[in-house]
C-alpha positions as CSV (number, residue, x, y, z in Angstrom):
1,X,43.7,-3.8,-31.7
2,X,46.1,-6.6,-31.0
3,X,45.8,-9.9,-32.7
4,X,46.1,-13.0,-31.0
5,X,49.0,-14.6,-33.3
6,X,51.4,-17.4,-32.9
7,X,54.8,-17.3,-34.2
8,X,53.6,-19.3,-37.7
9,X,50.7,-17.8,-38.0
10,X,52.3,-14.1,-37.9
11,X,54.9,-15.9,-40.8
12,X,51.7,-17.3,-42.7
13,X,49.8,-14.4,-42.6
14,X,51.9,-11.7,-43.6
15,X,55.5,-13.3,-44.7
16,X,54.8,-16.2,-47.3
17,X,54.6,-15.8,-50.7
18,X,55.2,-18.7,-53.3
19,X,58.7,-19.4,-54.2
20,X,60.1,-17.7,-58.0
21,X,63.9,-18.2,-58.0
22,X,64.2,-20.1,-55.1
23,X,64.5,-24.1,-55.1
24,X,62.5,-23.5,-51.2
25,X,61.3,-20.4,-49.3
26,X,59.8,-19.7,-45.9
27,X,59.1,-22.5,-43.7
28,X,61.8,-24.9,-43.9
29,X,65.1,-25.0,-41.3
30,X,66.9,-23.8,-44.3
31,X,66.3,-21.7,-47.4
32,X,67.3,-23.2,-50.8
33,X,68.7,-20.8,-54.0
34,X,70.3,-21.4,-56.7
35,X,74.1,-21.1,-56.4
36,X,75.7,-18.5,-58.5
37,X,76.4,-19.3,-62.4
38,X,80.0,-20.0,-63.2
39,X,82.0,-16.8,-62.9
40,X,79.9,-15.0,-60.4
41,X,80.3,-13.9,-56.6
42,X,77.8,-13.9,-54.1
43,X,77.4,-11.1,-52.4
44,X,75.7,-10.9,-48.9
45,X,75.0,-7.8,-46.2
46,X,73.2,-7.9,-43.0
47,X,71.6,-4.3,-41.3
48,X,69.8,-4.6,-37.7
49,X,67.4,-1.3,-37.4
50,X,66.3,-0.8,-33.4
51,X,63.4,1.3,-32.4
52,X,64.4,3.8,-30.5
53,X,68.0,4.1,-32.3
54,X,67.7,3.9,-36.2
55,X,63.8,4.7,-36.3
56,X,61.7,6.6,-33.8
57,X,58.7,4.8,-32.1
58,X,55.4,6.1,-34.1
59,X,57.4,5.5,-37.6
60,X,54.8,4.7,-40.1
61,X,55.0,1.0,-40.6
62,X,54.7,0.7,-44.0
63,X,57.7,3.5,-44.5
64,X,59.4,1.6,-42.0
65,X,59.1,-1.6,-44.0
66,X,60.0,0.1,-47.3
67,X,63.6,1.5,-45.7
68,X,64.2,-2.1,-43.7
69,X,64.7,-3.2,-47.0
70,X,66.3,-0.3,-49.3
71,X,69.2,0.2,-46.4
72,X,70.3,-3.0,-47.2
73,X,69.7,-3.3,-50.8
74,X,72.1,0.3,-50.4
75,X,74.6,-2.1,-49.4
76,X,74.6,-4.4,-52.7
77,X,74.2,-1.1,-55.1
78,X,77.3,-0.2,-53.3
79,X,79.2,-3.3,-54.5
80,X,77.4,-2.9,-58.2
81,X,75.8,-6.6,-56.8
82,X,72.4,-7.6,-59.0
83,X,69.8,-8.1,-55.6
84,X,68.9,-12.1,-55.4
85,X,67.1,-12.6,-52.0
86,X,66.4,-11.7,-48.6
87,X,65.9,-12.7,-45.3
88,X,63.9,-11.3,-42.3
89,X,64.7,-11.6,-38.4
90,X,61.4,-9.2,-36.6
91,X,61.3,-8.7,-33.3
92,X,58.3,-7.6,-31.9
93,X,56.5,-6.4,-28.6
94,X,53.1,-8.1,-29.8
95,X,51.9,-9.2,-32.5
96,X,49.4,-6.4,-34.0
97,X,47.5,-7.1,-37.4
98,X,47.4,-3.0,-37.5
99,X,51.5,-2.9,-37.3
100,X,52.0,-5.6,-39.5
101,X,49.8,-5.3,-42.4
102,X,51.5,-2.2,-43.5
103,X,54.6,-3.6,-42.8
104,X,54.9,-6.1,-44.8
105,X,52.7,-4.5,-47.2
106,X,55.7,-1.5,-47.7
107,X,58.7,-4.4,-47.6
108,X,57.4,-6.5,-50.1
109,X,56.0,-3.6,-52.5
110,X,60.4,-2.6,-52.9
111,X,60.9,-6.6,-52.9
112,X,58.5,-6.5,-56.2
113,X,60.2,-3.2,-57.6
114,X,64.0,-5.3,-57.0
115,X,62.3,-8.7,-58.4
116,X,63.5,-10.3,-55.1
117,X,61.8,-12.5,-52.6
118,X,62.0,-13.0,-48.6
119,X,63.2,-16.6,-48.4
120,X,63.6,-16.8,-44.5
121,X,64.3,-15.3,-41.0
122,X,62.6,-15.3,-37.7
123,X,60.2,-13.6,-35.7
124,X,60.2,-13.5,-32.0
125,X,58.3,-11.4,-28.8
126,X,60.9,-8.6,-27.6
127,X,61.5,-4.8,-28.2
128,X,61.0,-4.0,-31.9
129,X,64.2,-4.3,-33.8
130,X,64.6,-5.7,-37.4
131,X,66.8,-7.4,-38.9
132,X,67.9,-7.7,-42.6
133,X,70.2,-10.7,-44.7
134,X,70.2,-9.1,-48.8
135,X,71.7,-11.7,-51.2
136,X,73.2,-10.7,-54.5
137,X,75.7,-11.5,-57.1
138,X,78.1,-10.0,-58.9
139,X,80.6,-11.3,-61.8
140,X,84.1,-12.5,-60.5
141,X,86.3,-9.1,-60.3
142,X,83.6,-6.6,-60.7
143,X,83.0,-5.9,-57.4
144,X,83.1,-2.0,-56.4
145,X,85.3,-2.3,-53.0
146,X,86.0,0.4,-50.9
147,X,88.9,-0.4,-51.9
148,X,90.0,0.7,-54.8
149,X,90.4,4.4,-54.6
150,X,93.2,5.9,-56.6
151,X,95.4,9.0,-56.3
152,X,94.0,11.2,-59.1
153,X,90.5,9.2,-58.9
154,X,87.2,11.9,-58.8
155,X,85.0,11.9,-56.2
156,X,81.2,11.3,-57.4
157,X,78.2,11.7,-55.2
158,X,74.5,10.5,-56.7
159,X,71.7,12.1,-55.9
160,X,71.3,14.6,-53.1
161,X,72.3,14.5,-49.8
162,X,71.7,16.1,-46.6
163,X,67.8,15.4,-46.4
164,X,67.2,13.1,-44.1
165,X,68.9,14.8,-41.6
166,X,67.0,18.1,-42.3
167,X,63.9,16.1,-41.6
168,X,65.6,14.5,-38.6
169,X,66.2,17.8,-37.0
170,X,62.3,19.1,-37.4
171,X,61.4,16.2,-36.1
172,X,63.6,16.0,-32.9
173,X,62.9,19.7,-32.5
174,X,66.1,21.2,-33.6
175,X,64.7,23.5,-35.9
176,X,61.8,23.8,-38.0
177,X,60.7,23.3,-42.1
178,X,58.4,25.3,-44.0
179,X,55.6,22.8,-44.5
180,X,55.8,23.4,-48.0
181,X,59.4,21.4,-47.5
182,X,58.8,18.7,-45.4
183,X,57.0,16.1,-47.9
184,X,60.3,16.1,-49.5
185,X,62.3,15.7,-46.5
186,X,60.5,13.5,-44.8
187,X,59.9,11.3,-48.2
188,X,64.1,10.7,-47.7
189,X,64.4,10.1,-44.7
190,X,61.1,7.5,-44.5
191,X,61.4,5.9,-48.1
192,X,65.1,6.3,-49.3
193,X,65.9,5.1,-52.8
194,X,68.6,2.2,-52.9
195,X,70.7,3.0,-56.3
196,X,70.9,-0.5,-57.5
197,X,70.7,0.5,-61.0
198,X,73.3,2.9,-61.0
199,X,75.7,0.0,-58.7
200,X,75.2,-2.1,-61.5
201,X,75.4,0.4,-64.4
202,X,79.2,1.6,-62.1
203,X,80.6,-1.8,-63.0
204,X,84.0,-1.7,-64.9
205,X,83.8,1.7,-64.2
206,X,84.0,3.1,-61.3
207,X,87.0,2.3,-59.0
208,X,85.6,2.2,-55.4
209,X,82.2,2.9,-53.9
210,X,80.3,3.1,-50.7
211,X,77.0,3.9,-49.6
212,X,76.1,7.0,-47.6
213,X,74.6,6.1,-44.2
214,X,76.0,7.0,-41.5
215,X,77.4,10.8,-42.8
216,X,79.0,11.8,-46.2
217,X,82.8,12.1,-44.7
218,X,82.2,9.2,-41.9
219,X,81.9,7.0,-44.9
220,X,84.4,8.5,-46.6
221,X,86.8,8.0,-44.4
222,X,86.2,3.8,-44.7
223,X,86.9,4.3,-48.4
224,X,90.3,6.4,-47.6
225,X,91.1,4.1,-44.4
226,X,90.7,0.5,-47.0
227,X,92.2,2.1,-50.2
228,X,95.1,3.9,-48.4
229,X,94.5,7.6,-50.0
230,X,93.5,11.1,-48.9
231,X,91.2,13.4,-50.5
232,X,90.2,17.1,-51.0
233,X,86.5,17.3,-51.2
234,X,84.8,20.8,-51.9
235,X,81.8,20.5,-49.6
236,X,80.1,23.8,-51.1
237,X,79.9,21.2,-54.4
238,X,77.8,18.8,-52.2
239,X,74.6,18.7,-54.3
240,X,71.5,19.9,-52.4
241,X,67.4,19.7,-52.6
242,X,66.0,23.0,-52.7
243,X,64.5,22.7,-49.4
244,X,68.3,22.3,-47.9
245,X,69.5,25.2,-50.2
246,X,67.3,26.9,-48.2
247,X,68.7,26.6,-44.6
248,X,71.4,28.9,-43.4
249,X,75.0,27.4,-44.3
250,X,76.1,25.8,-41.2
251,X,72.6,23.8,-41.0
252,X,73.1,22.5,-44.6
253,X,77.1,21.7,-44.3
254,X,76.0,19.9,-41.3
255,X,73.5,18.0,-42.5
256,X,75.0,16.9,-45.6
257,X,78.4,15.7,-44.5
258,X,77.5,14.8,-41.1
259,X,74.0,13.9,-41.5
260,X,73.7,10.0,-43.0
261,X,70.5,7.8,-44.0
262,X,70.7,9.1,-47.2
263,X,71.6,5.9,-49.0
264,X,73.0,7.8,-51.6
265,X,76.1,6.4,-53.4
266,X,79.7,7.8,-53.4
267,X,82.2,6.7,-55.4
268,X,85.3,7.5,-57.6
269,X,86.6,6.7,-61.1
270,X,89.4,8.0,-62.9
271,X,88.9,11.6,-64.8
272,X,89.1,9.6,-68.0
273,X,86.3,7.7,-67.1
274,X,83.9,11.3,-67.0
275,X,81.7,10.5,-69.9
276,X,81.3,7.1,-68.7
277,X,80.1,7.8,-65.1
278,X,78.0,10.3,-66.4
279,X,76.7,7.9,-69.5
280,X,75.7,5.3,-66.4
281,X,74.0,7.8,-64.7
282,X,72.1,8.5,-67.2
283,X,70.8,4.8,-67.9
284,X,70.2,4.5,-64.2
285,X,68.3,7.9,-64.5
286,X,70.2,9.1,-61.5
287,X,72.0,12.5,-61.4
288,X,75.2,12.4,-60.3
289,X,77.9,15.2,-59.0
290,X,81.9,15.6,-58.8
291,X,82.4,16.7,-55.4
292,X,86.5,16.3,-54.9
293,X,89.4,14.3,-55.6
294,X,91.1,11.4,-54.1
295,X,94.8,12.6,-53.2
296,X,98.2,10.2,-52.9
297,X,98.7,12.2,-49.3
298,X,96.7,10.8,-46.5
299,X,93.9,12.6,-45.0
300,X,90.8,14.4,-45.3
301,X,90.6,17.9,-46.7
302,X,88.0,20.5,-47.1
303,X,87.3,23.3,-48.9
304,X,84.9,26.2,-49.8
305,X,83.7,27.2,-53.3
306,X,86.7,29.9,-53.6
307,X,89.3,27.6,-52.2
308,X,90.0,28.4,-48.8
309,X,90.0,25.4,-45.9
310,X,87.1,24.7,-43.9
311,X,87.7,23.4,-40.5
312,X,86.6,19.4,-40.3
313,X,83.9,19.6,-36.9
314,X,81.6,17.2,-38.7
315,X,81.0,13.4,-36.6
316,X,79.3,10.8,-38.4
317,X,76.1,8.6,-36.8
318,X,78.0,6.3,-34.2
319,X,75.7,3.3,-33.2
320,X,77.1,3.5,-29.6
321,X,77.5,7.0,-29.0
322,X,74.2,8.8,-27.4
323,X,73.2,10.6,-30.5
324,X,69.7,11.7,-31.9
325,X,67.9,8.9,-33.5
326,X,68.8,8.3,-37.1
């Protein structure tokens, strides 16, 4: 069923709510906040997801509006930023009650969890693609920057990685879960968790951070590029889900440093700064697991559990190269 919807009425219907922190919400030219208190930064990351190329085309739209948000609310728990406000650009073949009802009903359930509000965007008639403004803040200084690495610094990864690539591959065909596994998988890949509280709980501790999105050692490779280091990373210390502990070797060493959409958060901090990292961990109630070491010489190196090198044949996602969807 399709409704019959103008470009207001969609906004009406399914993107106002009243204002909380915002001086004026949707339905102005502009939106109006509050600036940041004395001392603060704002913070502010855009994401563009395209059907066809970051989600596939029967995507359930209330996942799909659950991860529209927590990709970019990834971004701000990468810079330890407290989440403020969003905006929304939607573009959309038609405008279908049955498509956007869930929709909005999955983006603004995460908006509640984040005590954040959608204070503008746009909507418009064209192939669906979606895209994402998060605003945050952050004291003056405190920023986690990619940075900031430092020879000597640990290498922390939260969470797991590696799943939503798992659940990827049974989707495109490439291999195939036990459907006693797939929930799981498919629960990361659909409805990843942004680790806002563990960003913010990182602050004045670690020294650099990024999120995971496009491939564990693609985004590594930013944080080594911007801090000027090299690391050693033991890839058989990647923390895994049970169903990826599972799959033969290759599978899982390719899906977790290759694989991306995890939205997990990698980072470093001095060793000195162990029981700290691992005391913010555990009042953001998220695990997290010492995978390597940033290194004065340049470059990326791997290794196995007992030490020896493993070859480096793992590509991150590339937005312009003709990869899978992920």
């Amino acid at each position: 069923m399709t409704a019959s919807l103008g470009e207001f009425d969609l906004i009406a219907r399914y993107f106002t709510r009243p204002v909380r922190r915002a001086a004026l919400g949707v339905g102005d030219d502009c939106a109006l906040l509050p600036a940041p208190a004395a001392g603060e930064q704002l913070a502010v990351s855009s994401d563009m997801l395209v059907e066809g190329r970051h989600f596939l085309p029967d995507v359930d739209p209330e996942a799909l509006g659950h991860k529209a948000l927590a990709v970019n609310l990834s971004d701000l728990a990468a810079m330890g930023a407290q989440p403020l406000a969003f905006t929304l650009a939607l573009a959309l073949p038609q405008a279908d009650a049955l498509w956007l009802e869930p929709f909005a009903r999955g983006l603004f359930a995460l908006a509640d969890a984040h005590a954040i509000e959608l204070v503008g965007g746009d909507t418009t008639r064209g192939p669906r693609n979606l895209c994402l403004t998060v605003l945050g803040t952050v004291p003056q200084g405190q920023a986690l920057r990619r940075s900031g690495a430092r020879p000597g610094d640990d290498l922390w990864v939260s969470g797991t990685v590696g799943d939503a690539r798992l659940a990827l591959g049974h989707r495109l065909g490439e291999w195939s879960l036990h459907a006693t596994a797939q929930p799981a998988a498919f629960a990361r890949m659909d409805r990843p968790t942004p680790r806002v509280a563990l960003g913010l709980a990182l602050r004045g501790v670690a020294h650099a951070a990024i999120d995971v999105s496009d491939g564990l050692l693609a985004d590594l490779g930013h944080v080594l590029e911007q801090s000027q280091v090299g690391v050693t990373v033991a890839v058989d210390a990647c923390p895994a889900s049970p169903a990826l502990l599972q799959q033969p070797a290759a599978r899982r060493r390719l899906c977790q440093l290759a694989g991306g959409d995890d939205y997990e958060l990698l980072f470093t901090a001095p060793p000195t700064a162990r029981n700290a990292v691992l005391a913010a961990a555990a009042r953001a109630d998220t695990a997290v697991t010492r995978i390597g070491q940033i290194d004065a010489q340049p470059g990326l190196r791997l290794i196995d559990a007992q030490g020896q090198a493993v070859d480096n044949v793992y590509a991150g996602f590339d937005h312009f190269r003709p990869d899978p969807t992920v």
